[in-house]
N, CA, C and O atoms as a printed pandas DataFrame, in Angstrom:
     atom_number atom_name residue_name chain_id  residue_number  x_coord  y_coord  z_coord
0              1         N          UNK        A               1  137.835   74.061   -7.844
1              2        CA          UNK        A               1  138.992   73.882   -8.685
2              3         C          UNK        A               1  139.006   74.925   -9.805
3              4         O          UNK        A               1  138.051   75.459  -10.369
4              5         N          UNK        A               2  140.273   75.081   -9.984
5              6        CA          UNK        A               2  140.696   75.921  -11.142
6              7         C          UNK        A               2  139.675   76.146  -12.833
7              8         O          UNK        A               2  139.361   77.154  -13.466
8              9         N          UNK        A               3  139.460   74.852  -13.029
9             10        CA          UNK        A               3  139.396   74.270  -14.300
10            11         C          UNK        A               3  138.021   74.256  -14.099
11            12         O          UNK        A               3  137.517   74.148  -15.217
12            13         N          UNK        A               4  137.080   74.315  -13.174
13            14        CA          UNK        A               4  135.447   74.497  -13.255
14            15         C          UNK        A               4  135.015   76.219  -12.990
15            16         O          UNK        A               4  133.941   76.608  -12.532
16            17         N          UNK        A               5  136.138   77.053  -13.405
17            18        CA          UNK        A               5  135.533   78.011  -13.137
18            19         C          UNK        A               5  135.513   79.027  -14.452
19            20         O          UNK        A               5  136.597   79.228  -15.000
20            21         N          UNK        A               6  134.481   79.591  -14.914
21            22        CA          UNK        A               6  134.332   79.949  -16.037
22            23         C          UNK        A               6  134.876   81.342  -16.519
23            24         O          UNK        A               6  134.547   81.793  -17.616
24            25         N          UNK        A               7  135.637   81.944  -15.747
25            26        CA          UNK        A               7  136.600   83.095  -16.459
26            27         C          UNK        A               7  137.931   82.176  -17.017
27            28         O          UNK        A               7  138.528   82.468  -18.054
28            29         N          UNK        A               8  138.255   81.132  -16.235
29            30        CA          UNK        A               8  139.370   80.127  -16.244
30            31         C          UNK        A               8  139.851   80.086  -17.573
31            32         O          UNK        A               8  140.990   80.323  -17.978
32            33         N          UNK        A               9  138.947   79.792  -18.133
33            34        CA          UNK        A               9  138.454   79.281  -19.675
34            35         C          UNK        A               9  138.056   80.388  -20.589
35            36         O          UNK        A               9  138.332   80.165  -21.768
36            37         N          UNK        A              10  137.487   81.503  -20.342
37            38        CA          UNK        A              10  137.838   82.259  -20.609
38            39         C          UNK        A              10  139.242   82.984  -21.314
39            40         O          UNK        A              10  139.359   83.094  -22.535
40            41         N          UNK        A              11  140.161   83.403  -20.447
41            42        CA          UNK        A              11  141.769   83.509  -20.294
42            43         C          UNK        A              11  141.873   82.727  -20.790
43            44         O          UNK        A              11  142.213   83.018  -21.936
44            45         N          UNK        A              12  141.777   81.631  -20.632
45            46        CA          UNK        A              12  142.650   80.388  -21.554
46            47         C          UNK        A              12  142.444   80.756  -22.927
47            48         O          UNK        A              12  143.390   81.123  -23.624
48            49         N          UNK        A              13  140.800   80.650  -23.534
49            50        CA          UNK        A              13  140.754   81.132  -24.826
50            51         C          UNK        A              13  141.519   82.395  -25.617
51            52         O          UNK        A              13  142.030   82.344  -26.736
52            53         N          UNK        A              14  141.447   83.573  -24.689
53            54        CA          UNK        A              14  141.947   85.021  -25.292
54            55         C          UNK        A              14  143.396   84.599  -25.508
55            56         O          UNK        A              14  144.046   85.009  -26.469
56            57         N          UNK        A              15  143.945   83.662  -24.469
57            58        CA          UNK        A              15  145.494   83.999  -24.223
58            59         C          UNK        A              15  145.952   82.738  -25.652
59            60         O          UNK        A              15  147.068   82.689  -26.169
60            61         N          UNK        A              16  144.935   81.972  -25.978
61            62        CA          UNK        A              16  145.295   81.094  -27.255
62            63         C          UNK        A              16  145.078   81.985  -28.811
63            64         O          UNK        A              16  145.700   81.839  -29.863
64            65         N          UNK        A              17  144.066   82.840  -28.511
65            66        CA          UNK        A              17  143.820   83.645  -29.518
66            67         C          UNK        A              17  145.172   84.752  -29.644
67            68         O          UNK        A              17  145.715   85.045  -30.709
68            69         N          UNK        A              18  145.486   85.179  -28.544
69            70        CA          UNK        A              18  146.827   85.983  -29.252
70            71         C          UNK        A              18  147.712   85.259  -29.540
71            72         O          UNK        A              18  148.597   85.843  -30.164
72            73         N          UNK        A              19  147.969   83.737  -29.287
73            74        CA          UNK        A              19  149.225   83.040  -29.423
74            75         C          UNK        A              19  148.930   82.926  -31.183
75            76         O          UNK        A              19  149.750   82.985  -32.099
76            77         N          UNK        A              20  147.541   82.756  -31.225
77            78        CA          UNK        A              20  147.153   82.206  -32.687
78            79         C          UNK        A              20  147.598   83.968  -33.629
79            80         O          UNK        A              20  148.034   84.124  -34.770
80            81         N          UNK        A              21  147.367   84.667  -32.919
81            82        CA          UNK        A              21  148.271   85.795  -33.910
82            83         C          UNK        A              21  149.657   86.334  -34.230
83            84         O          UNK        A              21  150.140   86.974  -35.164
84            85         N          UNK        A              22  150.069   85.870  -33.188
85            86        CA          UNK        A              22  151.642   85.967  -33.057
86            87         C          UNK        A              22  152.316   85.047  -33.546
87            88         O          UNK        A              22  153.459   85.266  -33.946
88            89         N          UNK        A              23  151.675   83.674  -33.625
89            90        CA          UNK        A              23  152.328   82.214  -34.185
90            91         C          UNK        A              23  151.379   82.702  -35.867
91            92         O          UNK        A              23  150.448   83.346  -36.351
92            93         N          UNK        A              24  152.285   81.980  -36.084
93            94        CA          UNK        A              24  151.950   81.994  -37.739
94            95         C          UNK        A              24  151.492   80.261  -37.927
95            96         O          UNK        A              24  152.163   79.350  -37.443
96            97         N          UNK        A              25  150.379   80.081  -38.627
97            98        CA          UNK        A              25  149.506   79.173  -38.849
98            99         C          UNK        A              25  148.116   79.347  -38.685
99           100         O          UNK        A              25  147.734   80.499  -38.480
100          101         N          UNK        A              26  147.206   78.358  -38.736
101          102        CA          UNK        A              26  146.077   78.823  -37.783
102          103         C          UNK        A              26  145.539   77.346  -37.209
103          104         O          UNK        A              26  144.543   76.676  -37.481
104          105         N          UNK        A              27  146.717   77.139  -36.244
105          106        CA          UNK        A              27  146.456   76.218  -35.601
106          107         C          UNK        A              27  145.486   76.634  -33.739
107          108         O          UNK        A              27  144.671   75.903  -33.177
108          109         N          UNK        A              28  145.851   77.592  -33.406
109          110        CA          UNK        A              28  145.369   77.874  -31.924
110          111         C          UNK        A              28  143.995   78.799  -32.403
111          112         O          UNK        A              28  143.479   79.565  -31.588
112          113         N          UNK        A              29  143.606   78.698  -33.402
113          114        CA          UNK        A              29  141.913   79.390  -33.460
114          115         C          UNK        A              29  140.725   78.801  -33.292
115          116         O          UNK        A              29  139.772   79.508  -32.965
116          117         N          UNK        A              30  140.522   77.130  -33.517
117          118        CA          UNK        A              30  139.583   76.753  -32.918
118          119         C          UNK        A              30  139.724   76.271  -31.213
119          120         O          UNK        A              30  138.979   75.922  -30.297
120          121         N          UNK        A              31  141.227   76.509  -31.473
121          122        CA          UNK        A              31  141.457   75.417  -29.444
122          123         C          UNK        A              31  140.487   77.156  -28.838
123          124         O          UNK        A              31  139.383   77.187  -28.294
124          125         N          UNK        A              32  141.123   78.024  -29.086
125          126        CA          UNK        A              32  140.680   79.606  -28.788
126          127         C          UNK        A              32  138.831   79.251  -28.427
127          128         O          UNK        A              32  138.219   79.090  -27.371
128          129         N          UNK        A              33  138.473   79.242  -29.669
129          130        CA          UNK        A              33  137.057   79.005  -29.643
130          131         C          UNK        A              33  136.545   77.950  -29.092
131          132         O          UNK        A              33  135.462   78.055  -28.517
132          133         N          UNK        A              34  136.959   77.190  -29.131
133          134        CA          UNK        A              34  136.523   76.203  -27.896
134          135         C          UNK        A              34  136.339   76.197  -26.574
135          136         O          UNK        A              34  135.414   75.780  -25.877
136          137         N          UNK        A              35  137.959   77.032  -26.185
137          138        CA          UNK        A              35  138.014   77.408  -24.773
138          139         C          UNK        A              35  136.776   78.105  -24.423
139          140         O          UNK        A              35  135.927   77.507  -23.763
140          141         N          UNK        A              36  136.528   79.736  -24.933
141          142        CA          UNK        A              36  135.800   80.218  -25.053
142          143         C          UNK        A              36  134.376   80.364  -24.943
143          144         O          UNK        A              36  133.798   81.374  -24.541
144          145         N          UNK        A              37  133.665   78.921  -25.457
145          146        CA          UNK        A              37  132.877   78.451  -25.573
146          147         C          UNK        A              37  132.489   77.545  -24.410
147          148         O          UNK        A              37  131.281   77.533  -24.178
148          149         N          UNK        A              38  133.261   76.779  -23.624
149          150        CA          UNK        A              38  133.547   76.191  -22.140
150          151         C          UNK        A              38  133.399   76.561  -21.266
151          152         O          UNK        A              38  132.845   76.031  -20.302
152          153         N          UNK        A              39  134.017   77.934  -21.393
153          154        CA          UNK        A              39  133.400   79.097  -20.721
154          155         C          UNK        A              39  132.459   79.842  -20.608
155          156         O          UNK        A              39  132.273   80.661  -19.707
156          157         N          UNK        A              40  131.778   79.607  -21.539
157          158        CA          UNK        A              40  130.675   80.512  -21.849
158          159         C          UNK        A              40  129.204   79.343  -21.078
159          160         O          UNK        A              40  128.155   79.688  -20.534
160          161         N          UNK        A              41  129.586   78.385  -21.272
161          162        CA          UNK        A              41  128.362   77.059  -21.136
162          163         C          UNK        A              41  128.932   76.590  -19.384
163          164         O          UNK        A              41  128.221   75.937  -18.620
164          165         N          UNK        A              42  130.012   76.982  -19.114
165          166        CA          UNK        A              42  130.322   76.383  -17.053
166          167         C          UNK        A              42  129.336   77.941  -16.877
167          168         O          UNK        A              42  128.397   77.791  -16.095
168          169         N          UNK        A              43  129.454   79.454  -17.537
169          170        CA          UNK        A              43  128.943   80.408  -16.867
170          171         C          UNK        A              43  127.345   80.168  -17.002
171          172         O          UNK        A              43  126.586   80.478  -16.084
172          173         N          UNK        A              44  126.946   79.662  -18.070
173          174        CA          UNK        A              44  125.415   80.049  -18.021
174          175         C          UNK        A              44  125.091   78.449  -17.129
175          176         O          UNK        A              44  123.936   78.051  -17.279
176          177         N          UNK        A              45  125.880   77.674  -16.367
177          178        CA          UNK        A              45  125.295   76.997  -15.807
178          179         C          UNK        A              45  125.185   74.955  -16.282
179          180         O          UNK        A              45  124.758   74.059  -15.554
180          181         N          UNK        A              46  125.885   74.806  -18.064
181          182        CA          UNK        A              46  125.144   74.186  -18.541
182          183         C          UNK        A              46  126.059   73.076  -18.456
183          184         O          UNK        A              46  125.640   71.982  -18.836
184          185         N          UNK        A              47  127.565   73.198  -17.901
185          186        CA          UNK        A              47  128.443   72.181  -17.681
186          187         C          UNK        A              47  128.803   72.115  -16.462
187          188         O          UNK        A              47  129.155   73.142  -15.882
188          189         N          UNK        A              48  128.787   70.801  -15.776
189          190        CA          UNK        A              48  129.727   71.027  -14.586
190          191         C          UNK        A              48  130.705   71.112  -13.967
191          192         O          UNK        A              48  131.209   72.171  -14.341
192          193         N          UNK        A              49  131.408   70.615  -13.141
193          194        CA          UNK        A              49  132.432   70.832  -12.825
194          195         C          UNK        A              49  133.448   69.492  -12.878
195          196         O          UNK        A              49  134.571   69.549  -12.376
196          197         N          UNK        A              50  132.994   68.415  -13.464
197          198        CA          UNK        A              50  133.800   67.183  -13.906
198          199         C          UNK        A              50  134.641   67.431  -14.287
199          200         O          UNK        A              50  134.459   68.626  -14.520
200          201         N          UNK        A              51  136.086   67.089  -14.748
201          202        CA          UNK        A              51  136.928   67.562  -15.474
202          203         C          UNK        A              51  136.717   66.752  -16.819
203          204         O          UNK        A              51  136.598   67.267  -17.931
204          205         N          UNK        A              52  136.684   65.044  -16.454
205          206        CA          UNK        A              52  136.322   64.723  -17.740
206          207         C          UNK        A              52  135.167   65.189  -18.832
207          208         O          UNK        A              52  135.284   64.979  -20.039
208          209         N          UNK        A              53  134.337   65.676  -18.388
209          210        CA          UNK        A              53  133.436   65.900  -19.136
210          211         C          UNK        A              53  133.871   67.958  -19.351
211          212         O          UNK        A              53  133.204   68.618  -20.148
212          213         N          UNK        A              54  134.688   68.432  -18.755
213          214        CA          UNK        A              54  134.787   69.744  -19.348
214          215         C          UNK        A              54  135.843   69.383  -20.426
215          216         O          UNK        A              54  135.709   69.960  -21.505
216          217         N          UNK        A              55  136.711   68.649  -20.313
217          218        CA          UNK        A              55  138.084   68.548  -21.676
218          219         C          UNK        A              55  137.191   67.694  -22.297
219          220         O          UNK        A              55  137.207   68.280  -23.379
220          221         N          UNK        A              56  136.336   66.671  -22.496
221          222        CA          UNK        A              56  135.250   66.315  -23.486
222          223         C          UNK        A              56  134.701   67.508  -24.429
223          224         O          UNK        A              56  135.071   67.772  -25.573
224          225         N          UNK        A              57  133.546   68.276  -23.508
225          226        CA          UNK        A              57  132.931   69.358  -24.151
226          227         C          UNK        A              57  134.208   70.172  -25.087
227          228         O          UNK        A              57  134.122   70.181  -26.315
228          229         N          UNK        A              58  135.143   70.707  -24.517
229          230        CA          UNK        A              58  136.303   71.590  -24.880
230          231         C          UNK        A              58  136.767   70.918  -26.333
231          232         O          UNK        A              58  136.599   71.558  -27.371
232          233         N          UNK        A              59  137.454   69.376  -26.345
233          234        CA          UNK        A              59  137.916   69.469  -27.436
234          235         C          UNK        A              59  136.603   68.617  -28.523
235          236         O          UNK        A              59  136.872   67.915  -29.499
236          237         N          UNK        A              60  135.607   68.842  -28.156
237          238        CA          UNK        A              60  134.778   68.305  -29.569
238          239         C          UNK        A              60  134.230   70.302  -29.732
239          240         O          UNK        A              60  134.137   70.784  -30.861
240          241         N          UNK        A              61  134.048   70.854  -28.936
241          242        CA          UNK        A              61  133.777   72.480  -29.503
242          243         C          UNK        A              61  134.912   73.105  -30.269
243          244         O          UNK        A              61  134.720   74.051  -31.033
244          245         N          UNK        A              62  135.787   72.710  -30.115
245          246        CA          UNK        A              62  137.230   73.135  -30.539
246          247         C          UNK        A              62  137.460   72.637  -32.031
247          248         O          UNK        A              62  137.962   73.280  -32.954
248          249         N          UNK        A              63  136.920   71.199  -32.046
249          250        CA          UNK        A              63  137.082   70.201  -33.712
250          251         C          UNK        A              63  136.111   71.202  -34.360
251          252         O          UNK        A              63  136.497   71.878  -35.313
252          253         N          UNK        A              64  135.068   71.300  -33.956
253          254        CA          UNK        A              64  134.053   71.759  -34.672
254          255         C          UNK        A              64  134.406   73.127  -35.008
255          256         O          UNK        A              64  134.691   73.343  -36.186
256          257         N          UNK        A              65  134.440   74.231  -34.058
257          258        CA          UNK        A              65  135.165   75.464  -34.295
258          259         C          UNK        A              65  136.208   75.429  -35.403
259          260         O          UNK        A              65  136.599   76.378  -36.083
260          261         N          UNK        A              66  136.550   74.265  -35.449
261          262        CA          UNK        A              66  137.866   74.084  -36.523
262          263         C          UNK        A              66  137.399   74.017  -37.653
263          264         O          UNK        A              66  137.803   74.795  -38.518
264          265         N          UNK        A              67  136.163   72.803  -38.000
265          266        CA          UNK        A              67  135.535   72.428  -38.935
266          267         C          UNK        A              67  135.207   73.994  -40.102
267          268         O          UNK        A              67  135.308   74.390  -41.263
268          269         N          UNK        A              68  134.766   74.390  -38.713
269          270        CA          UNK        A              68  133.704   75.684  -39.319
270          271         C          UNK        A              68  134.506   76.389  -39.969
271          272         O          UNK        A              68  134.075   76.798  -41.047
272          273         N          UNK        A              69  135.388   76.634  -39.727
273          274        CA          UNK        A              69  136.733   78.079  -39.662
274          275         C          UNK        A              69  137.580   77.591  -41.060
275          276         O          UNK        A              69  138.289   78.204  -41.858
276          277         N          UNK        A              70  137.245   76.509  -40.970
277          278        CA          UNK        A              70  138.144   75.988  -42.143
278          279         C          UNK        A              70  137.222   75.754  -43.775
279          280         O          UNK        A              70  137.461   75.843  -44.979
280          281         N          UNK        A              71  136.223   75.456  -42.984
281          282        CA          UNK        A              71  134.984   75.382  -44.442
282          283         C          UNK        A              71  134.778   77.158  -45.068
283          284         O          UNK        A              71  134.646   77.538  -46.231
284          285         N          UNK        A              72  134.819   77.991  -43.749
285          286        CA          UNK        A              72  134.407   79.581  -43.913
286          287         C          UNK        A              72  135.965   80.007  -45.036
287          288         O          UNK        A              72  136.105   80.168  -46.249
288          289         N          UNK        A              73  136.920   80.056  -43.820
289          290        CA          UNK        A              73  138.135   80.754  -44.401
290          291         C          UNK        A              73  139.308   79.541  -44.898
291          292         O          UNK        A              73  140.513   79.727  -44.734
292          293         N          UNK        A              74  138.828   78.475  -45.432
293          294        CA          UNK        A              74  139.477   77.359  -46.013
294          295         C          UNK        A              74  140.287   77.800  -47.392
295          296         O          UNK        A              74  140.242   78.830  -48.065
296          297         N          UNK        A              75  140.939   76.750  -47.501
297          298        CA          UNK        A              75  142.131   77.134  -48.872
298          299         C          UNK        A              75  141.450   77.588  -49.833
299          300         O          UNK        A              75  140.267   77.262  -49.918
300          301         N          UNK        A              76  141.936   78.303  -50.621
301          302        CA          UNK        A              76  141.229   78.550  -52.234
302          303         C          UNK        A              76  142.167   77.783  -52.954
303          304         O          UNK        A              76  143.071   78.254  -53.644
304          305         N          UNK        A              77  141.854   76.223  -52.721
305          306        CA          UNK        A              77  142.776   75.404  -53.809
306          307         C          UNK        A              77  143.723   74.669  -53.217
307          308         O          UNK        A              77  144.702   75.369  -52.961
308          309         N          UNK        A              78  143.838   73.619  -52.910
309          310        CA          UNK        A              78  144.997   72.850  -52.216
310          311         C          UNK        A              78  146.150   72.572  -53.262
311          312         O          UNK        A              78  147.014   71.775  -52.899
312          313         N          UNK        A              79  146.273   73.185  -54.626
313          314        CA          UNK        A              79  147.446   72.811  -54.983
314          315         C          UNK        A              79  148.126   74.447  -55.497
315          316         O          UNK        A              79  147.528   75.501  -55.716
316          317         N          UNK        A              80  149.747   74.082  -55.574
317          318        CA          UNK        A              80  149.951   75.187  -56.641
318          319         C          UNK        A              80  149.608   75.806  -58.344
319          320         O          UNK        A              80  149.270   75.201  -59.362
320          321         N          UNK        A              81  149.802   76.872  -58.146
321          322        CA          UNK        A              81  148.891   77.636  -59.148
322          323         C          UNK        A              81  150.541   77.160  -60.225
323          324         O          UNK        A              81  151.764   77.240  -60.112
324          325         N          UNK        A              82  149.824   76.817  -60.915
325          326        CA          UNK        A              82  151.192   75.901  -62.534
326          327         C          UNK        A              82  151.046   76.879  -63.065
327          328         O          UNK        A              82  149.853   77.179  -63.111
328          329         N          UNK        A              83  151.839   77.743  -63.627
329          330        CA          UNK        A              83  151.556   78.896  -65.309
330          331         C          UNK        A              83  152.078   77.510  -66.379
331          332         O          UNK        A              83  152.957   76.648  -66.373
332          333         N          UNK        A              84  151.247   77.816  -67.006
333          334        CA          UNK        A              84  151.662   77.057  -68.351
334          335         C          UNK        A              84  151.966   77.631  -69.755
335          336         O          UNK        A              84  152.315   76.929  -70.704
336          337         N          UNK        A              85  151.799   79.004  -69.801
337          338        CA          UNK        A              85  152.434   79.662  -70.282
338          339         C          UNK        A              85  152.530   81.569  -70.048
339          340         O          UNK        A              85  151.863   82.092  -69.156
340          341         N          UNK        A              86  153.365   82.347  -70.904
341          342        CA          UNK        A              86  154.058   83.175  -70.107
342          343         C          UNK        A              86  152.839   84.791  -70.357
343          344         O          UNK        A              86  152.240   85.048  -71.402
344          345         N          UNK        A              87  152.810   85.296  -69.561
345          346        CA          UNK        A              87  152.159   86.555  -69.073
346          347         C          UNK        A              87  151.844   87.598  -70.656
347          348         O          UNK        A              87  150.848   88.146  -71.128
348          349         N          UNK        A              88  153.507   87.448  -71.133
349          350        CA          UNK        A              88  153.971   88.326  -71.985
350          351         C          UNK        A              88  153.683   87.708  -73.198
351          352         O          UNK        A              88  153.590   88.566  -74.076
352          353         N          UNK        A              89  153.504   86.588  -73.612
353          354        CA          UNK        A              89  153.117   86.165  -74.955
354          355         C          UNK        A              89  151.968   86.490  -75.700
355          356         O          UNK        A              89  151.815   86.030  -76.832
């Protein structure tokens, strides 16, 4: 099957990573890294070919990829920057 083969996943990742540059957000960068990563673990052998257990592995590598990406390149500040008073005074 399609989905146990590890270039599969591969492609899937690259082709989420350009969506994640062309789309504005950064919502498709950990699904990217996840894929990626699915792929990388069906090639060296370390997942099989279940499906449940490859979309298991996929989206907890993907949360985490997220986790990471967001602690690394996370907001500087979840609110707006208030002036409280003026530049020129």
């Amino acid at each position: 099957m399609l989905w146990a083969a590890w270039w599969a996943w591969v492609v899937a990742g690259l082709a989420l990573a350009v969506a994640e540059v062309i789309l504005p957000g950064y919502v498709f960068a950990g699904f990217a890294v996840g894929a990626i990563l699915t792929g990388g673990l069906i090639a060296l052998g370390l997942l099989g070919g279940n499906l449940a257990v490859l979309i298991l592995a996929f989206a907890v590598m993907s949360i985490l990829a997220w986790l990471g990406m967001r602690r690394v390149f996370g907001l500087r500040g979840s609110t707006v920057k208030i002036w409280d008073r003026d530049i020129n005074d």
